[in-house]
N, C-alpha and C positions, 0 to 999 in steps of 0.2 A: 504494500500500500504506500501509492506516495504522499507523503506530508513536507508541510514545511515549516523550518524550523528556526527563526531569526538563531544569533548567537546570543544577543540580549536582550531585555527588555527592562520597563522600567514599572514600580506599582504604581500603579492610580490613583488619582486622590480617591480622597475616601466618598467622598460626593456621586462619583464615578464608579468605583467597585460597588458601592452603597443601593442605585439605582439600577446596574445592573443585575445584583442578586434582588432584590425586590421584582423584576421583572420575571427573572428566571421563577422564581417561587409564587408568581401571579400561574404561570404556564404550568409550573410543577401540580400546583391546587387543582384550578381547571382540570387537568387530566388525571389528577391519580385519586381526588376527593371519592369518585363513585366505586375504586376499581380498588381502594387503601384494603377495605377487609379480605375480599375476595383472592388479593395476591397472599394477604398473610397467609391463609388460610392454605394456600397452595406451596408456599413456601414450606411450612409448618409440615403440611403430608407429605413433602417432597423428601424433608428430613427423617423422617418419620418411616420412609420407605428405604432408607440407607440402611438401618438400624442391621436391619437381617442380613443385606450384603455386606457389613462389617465386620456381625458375628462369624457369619462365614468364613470371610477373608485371615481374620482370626487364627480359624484352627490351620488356616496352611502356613502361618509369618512364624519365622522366626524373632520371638521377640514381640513386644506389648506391641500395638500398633499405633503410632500416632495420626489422628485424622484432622486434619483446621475445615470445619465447616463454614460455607460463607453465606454470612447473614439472611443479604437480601432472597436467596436462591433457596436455601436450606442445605443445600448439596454441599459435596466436597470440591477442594481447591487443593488439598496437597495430602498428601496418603503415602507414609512411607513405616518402615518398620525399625525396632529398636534397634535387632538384629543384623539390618540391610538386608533381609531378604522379605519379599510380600510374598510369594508361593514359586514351589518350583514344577509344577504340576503340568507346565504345558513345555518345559525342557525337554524333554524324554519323546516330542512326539513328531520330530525331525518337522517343525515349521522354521520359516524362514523369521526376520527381525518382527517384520509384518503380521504374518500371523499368528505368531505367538503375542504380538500384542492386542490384535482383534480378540483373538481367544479371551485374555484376560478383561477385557471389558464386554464381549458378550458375557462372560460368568458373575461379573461383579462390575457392571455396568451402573447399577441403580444406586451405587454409591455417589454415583456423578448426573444423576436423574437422565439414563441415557436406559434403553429398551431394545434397540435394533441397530450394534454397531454398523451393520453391513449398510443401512441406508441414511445414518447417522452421521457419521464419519467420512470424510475423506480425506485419503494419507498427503499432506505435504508434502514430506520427506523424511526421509531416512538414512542415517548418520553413524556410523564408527567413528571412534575416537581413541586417540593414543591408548588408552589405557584397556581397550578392545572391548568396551561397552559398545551396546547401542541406543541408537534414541530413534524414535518414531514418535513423528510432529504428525495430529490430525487436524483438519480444522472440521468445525460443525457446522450439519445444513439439514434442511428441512426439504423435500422433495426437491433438489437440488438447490434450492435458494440458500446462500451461506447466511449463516449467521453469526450478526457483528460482535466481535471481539472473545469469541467463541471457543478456544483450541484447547484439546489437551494432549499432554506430554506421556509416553512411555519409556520407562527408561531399563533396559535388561544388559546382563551382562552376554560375554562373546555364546554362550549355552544357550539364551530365552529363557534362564532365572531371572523374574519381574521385583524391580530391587524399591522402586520408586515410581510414582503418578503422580502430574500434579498437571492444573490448569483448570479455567475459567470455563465452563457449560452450563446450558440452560434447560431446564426440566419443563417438561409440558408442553413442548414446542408445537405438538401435533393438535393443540390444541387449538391453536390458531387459525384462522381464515387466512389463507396465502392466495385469495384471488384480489388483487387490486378494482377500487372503483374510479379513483383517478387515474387520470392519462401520465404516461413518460413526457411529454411537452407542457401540461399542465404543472406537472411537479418541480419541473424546469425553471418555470416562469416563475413559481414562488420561492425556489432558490436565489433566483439571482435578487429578486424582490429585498427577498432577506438579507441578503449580503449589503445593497445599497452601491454596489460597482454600478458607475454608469456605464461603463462598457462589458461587463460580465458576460459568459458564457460560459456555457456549461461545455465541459469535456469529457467527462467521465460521470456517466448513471448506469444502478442497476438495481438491482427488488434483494434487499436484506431484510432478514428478523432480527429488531432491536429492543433491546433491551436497556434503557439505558444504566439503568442498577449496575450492571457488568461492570461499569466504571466508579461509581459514584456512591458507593456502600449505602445506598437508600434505596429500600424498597420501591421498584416502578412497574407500572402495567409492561406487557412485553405489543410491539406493534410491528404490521409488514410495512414499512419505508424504501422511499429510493434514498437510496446513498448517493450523490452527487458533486463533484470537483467543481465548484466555479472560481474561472480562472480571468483574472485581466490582463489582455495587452498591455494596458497602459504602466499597469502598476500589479508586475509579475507577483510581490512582496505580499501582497494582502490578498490572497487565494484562499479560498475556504472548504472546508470539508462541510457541507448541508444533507442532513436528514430530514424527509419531508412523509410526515403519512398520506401511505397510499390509499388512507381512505379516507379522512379529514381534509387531507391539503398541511393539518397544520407542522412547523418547525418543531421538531422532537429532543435536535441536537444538533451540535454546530463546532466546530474547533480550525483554527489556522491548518490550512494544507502546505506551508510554507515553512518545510524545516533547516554514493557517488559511488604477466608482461606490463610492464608500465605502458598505458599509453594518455599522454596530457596532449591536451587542446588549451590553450588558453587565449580566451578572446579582450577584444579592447572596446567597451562598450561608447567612451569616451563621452561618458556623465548623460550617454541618453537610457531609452527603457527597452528598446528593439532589443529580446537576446538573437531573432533571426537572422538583422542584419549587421551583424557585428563582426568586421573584421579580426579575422585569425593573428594572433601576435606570436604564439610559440605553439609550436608542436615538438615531440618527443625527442627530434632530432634535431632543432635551433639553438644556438644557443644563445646568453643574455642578450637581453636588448639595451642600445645606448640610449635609445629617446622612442618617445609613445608621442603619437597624436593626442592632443588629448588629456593626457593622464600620464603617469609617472609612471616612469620606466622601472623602479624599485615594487611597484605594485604589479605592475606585469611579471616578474622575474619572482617574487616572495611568493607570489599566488601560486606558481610554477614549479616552483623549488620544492615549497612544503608542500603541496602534493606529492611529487615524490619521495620527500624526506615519510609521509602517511601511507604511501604506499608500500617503503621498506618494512616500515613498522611492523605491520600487518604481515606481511608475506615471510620476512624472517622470523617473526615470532610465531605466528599460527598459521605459517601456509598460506594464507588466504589470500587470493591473486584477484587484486581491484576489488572492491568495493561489494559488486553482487558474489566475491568465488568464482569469475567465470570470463575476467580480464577485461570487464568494462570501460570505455574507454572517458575518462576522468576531463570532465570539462570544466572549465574556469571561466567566469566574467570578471572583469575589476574594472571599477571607474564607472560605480550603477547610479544611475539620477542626478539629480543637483542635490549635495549637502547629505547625503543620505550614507547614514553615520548606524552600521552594521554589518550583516551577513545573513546569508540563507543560501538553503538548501533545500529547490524547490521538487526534489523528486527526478531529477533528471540532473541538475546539474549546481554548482556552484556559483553564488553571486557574492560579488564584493563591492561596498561604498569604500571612498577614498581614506587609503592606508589602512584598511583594516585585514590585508593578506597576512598576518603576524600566523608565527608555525603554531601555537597552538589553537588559533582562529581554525586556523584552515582543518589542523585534527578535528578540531570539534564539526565542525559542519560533516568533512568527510566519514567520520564517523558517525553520526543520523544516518548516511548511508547504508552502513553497516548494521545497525540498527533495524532500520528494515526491509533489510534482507535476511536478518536470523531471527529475532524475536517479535518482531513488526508491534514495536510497543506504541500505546495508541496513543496520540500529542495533546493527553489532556487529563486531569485530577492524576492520581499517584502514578500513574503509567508514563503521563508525560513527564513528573517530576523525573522519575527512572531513567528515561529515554535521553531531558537534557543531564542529569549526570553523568550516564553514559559517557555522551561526547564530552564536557567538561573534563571525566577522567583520561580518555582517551588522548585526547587532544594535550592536554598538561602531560602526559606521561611523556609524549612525544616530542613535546618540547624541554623536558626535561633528556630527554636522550639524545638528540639529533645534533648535537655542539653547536647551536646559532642561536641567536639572540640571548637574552638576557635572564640568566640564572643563578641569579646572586640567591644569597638564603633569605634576604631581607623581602624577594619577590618570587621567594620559588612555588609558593602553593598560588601565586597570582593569575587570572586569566585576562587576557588581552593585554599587559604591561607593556608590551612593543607597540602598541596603537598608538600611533604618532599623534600628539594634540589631544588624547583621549584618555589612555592607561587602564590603571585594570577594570575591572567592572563584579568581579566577584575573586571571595579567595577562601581556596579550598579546607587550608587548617582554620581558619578564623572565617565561619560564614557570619557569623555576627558585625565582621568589621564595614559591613554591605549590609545591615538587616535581613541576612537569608539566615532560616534558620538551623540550628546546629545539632536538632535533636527532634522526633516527634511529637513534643510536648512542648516544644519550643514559643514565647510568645510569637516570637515572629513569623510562626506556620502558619501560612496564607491559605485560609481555609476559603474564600469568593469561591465566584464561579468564571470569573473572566482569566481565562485558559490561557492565553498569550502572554498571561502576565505571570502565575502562579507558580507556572513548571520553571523557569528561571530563578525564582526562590525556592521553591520548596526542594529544587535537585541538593541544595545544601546542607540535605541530611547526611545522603549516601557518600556527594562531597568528603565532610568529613571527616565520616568511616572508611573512607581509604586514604583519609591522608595519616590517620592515626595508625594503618592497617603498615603504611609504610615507612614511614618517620616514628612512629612511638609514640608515647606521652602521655599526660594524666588528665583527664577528662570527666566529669559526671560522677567520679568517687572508683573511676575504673584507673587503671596504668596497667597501659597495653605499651610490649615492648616490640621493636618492630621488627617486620619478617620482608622489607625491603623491596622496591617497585619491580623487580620483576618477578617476583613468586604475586604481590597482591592483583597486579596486572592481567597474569595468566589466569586466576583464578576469578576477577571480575567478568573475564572475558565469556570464560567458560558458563559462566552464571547466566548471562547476558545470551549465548548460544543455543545453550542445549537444555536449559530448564525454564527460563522465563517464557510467559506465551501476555500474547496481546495488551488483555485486562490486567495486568501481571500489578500488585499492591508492592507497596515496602512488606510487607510479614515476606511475601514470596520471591523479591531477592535476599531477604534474611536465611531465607533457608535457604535457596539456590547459595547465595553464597558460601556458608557451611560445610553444604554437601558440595562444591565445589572442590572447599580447599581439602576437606576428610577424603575424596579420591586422589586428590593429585600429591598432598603432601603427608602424610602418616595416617592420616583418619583423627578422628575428634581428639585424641588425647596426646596429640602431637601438639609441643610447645606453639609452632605456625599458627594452628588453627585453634589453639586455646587464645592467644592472642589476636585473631581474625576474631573471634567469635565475640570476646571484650571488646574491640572496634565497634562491634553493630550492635552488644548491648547498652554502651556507652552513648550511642545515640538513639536509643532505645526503638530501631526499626521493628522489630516484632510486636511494636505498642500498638496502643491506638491514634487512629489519625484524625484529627475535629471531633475527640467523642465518641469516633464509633471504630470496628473493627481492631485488628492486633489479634496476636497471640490470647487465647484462652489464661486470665488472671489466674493468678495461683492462689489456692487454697489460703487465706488470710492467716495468718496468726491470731488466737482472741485474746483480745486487749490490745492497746499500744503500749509501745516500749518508752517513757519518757526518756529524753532529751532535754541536755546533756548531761548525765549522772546526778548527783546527787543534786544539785541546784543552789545556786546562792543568790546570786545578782538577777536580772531579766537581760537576755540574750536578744540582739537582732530584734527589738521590741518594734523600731520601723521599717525593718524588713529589707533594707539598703544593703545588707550585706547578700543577699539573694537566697535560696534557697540551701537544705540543708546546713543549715547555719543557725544552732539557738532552737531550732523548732522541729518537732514530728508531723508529719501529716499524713493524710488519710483521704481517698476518695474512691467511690464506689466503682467510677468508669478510666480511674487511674487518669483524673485532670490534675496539672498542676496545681498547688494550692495558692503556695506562693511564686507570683506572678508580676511580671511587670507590668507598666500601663496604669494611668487613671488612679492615681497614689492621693490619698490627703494630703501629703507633702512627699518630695523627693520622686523616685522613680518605682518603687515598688510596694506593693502594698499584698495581704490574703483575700483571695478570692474562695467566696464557701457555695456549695451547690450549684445547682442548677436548673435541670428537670429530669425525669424518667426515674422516679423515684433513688433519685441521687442523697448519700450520708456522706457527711464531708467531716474530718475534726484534722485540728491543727491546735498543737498540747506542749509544752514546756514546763520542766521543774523550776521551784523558784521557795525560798528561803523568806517566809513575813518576814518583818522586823518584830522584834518582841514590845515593840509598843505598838505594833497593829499599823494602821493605814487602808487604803484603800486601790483597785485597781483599777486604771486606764485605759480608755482607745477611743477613738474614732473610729464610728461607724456607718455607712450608708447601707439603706433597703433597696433595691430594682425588682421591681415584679409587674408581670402583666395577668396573676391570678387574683383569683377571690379571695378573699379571710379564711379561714379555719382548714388550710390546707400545707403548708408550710411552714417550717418553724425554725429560728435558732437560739442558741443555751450557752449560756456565759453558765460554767463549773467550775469548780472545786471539789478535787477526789472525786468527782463523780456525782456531784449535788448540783442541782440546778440554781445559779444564785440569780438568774436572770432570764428570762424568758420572752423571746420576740415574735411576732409575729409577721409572717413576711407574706406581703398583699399588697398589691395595688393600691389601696387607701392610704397605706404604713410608708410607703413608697419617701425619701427622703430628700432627693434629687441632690443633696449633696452628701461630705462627714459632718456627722454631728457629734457630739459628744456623749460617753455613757462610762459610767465607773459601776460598778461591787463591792461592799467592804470585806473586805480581809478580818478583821478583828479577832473574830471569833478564830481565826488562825495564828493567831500571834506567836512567832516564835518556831512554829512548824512548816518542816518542807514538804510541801502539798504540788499536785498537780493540775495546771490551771489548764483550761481545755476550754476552746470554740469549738461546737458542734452545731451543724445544720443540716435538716432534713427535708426533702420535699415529694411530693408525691409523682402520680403519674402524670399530672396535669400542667396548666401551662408552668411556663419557668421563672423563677424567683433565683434571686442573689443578695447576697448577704458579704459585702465587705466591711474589712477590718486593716485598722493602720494604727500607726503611733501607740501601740501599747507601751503602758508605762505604771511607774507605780506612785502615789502621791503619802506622804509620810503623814501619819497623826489621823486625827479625824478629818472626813470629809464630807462639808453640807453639800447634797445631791437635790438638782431642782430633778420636780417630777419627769421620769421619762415618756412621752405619749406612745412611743411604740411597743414598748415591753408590757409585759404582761406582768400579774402582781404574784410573788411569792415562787414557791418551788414547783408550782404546776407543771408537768411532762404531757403537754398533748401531744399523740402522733399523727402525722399528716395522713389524710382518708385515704384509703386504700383502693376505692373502688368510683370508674366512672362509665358513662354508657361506653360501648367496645368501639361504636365507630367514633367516637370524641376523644378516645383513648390514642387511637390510630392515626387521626387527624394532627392533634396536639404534639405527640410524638414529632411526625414529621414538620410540625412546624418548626421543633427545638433543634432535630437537627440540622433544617437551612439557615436556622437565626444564629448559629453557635459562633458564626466569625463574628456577627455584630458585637456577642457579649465577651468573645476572646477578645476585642480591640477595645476595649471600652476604655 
């Protein structure tokens, strides 16, 4: 699939992201309000019909089985065994890569909501690899119509012992109506509509089943669409991927189509937009040039150079000849528009604005190539995060190898640093030093919906996890020691090849990763990959991503452990020192507690709750004074619920000394001020603890800042939002199913409003 892929982008005011999700989540209601229970429900049986092909699968594994179910679907997404081996059962019966992997998904197909691999499936391709594994890539269709972002993986060793499965499919497919009521020219028309090109055109339509959940961990109805490329002459850069239903007309889904033997072409576009009539400046066999028409000759030659410096890369580390495996021949533009200050890679070829041919520009772009052609990750929510770190790693590695430009330590995780007039735009050990974020929990994780913008931040998890993967270092409360760029290199690649598929989340290159480096370099308990393995938990890729999805939380401990031992003074009371620091916390969907953003004073403050029947606490030991006193903070209510549904609790040991009510009336719109006396503590190191609770209904928040302590007695004006005495109400449990289902979804498209707050 071709996409395209700037090199950068920049966030949006928030005015801009703001009104964009508001629109998205107008479209989202509209369509999913009548359809919300009905997919539960299907989801729910869909899961619910694995149960038995898992018991099964069971008695063949070596080894407990690990399953990650995915949410919106109910089905599985990655299915491997403690042991490494899932069964050996179709070994023994002389099939080829192929049907020894049919086999295992006719027998245990329903684990992935699949029923008839034979008209379900169809084989991409089929893969040996050094270590004489194979892999069998399917993708999934519905009476021959593929469906989007669909594929899964088989992964058997050189015998057809089935070791590992994983990949994104959709259950229930046959359920569908796959005759269209709108026209191919019709759906045309409201493509380019949508796009807003005035010169658009469509070049590429065809009849998919979409789902858009596949991407976007939220439950959605599943629809027949045309998939459609609309493309501009004028303005190659802004090309779009548009989904249109085939039986509505309406826009379903949308993302940038604008993301490559040596053989280089490199053209002079000379600052216009025609990539057709663009005179040729080098081919394979010219050498530098002294003057361009036009445009700089250092831009003709950089663009030139580092292609083939991308193409060594490649070919001596993994074999892989040009871009598709199959000696593509590598075209270049430089000197695209007036002022036009980037890159892309529109699916065919490379374009450059002025000076920006820098060697790890050009990995990066060329690599989106590579991209997809092995994993075909889709350029939009966590996939396209994946897809730009991808080339980000790629790209840096390559210019960390190739001896040109500039690799000082001061700029070595830098990308774009040779961009004349420009410099870097992101950097890979420090994504914070750019506001990209450096972890999944990260404030900075740009949960919007506007796709051109988010995947250029959010690649700055995976980032990183490989630059810690290759340099070392102490991160998160991990120290990971390094296993050095070319073992981390090989084993991204490999991730990126043979196990990631389309819809492919952060949990699924956590584990591609893993299993990666445990075949290539000792297996799990190899120094390499105990150190790999601290990289990605240090940016906590297996988490969850806006609240939802990650790794299965682990079994809690009951109780909290106070923090930090015994207690004296109050620690990190306003929260400046960041997290981990002074405080415990606690949250039901593993949110940050403490958080940056939207502080009573300074730059951080705790954030408690939220919604979906969310327990938040955040606790600290602390030593009264033996003349007693009283405790401090500032606090704001946000809620867009009713009264008697939500609540938070100022304690002591475990006593409720305060009690809040959080509602939409209670609502404070700023911090205000609230204390507890201590007294009756005097002298004793007790454990002081903010708890909030709320139910399944809309969402309510409850911050806290500037905790402090005040010495002596303290006269307290009336609080209007707390409640009187040690009352424990818990939030209602119960509301009608479809209001349930409704509210839900509304928490999770508002979650960046309240993450940005």
């Amino acid at each position: 699939m071709m996409v395209s892929k700037p090199f950068l982008s920049r966030r949006p005011a928030r005015v801009g992201w703001l009104m964009a999700l508001l629109t998205s989540l107008t479209l989202a209601l509209s369509a999913c309000a009548s359809d919300a229970s009905q997919l539960s429900g299907a989801a729910l049986q869909a899961q619910s019909q694995t149960e038995a092909a898992a018991a099964q699968l069971q008695t063949q594994s070596e080894g407990a089985l690990q399953i990650d179910y995915y949410a919106p679907t109910g089905v599985a997404h990655w299915v491997a065994a403690e042991g490494g081996v899932l069964t050996r059962q179709f070994a023994s019966q002389g099939l080829n890569a192929e049907g020894a992997a049919r086999a295992f998904v006719g027998t245990y197909g329903r684990l992935f909501g699949l029923t008839g691999q034979e008209s379900e499936l169809r084989v991409e391709r089929v893969e040996a690899d050094e270590t004489g594994s194979q892999h069998v890539r399917f993708k999934q269709q519905q009476n021959g119509i593929e469906v989007f972002g669909a594929d899964l993986n088989v992964h058997l060793d050189g015998k057809g012992v089935v070791q590992v499965v994983n990949g994104y499919t959709l259950p229930n497919v046959g359920d569908l109506n796959l005759t269209p009521t709108l026209s191919a020219d019709a759906a045309a028309q409201a493509a380019v509509k949508y796009t807003g090109l005035a010169d658009g055109v469509v070049t590429t339509s065809k009849l998919v089943v979409l789902n858009p959940g596949l991407l976007t961990d939220l439950a959605s109805p599943t629809y027949l669409a045309y998939q459609l490329r609309v493309d501009s002459p004028a303005q190659p850069e802004k090309a779009q991927w548009v989904f249109v239903d085939a039986t509505t007309g309406e826009v379903r889904l949308n993302y940038p189509a604008v993301t490559e033997s040596r053989n280089r072409n490199t053209y002079n576009l000379q600052h216009g937009y025609s990539l057709g009539s663009a005179p040729l400046a080098r081919n394979e066999t010219s050498a530098a040039v002294t003057t361009a028409v036009n445009c700089s000759a250092n831009d003709v030659n950089r663009a030139h150079d580092y292609a083939g410096n991308t193409y060594d890369f490649y070919f001596n580390r993994f074999g892989r000849d040009s871009y598709n495996g199959a000696g593509a021949v590598m075209k270049s533009y430089v000197c695209y528009g007036s002022n036009y200050q980037n890159a892309f890679w529109d699916g065919a070829q490379m374009v450059y604005g002025n000076g920006f041919p820098a060697d790890d520009v050009v990995g990066h772009e060329l690599s989106h190539a590579v991209t997809e052609n092995i994993s075909q990750l889709i350029y939009s929510g966590q996939s396209g995060a994946l897809n730009e770190s991808f080339s980000d790693i790629m790209g840096e590695s390559i210019d960390l190898t190739n001896n040109s430009g500039n690799d000082a330590a001061t700029v070595r995780w830098d990308m774009g640093e040779d961009i004349p007039g420009f410099g870097a735009i992101r950097d890979m050990m420090d994504p914070g030093r750019f506001q990209n974020p450096d972890r999944t929990d990260s404030p900075n994780y740009y949960c919007g919906t506007a796709s051109d913008y988010y995947v250029h931040y959010d690649s700055g998890v995976q980032n990183k996890a490989f630059a810690l993967m290759v340099d070392g270092g102490t991160f998160n409360n991990y120290t990971i020691a390094p296993v050095g760029l070319d073992k981390a290199v090989k084993i991204i690649y490999r991730a990126n090849d043979l196990y990631l598929t389309s819809s492919a989340k952060f949990l699924d290159a956590y584990n591609a990763i893993n299993r990666s480096c445990n075949e290539l370099y000792g297996g799990a308990t190899s120094a390499d990959c105990i150190n790999v393995k601290k990289a990605l938990d240090a940016t906590k890729m297996n988490g969850p991503v806006c609240g939802v999805g990650g790794a299965p939380a682990p079994t809690p401990t009951p109780g909290p452990t106070p923090v930090p031992g015994p207690g004296v003074a109050l620690v990190n009371g306003g929260f400046e020192s960041g997290r981990n620091v002074g405080w415990g916390e606690s949250d039901t969907f593993s949110y940050a507690v403490v958080t940056s953003g939207a502080a009573q004073t300074g730059s951080w403050k705790a954030w408690l709750v939220g919604a979906d029947k969310d327990v938040t606490e955040l606790w600290q030991n602390y030593t009264v004074p033996s003349n007693g006193g009283s405790l401090t903070y500032g606090y704001k209510i946000a809620s867009s619920d009713s009264c008697g549904f939500d609540y938070a609790y100022v304690q002591v040991n475990g006593t409720n000394l305060k009690t809040y009510n959080l509602c939409s009336s209670n609502a404070t719109g700023g911090y205000v001020q609230g204390s507890v006396s201590l007294s009756a503590y005097a002298g004793q190191t007790v454990t002081l603890k903010f708890r909030a609770t709320t139910d399944v209904s809309l969402a309510s928040d409850f911050y806290i800042d500037n905790v402090g302590f005040a010495a002596g007695a303290l006269t307290e004006e009336v609080d209007p939002h707390a409640l009187v005495g040690e009352a424990t109400p818990e939030p209602k449990a119960e509301t009608p199913q479809g209001e349930v289902e409704e509210k839900s979804l509304l928490r999770q498209l508002f979650l960046p409003l309240v993450t940005n707050q």
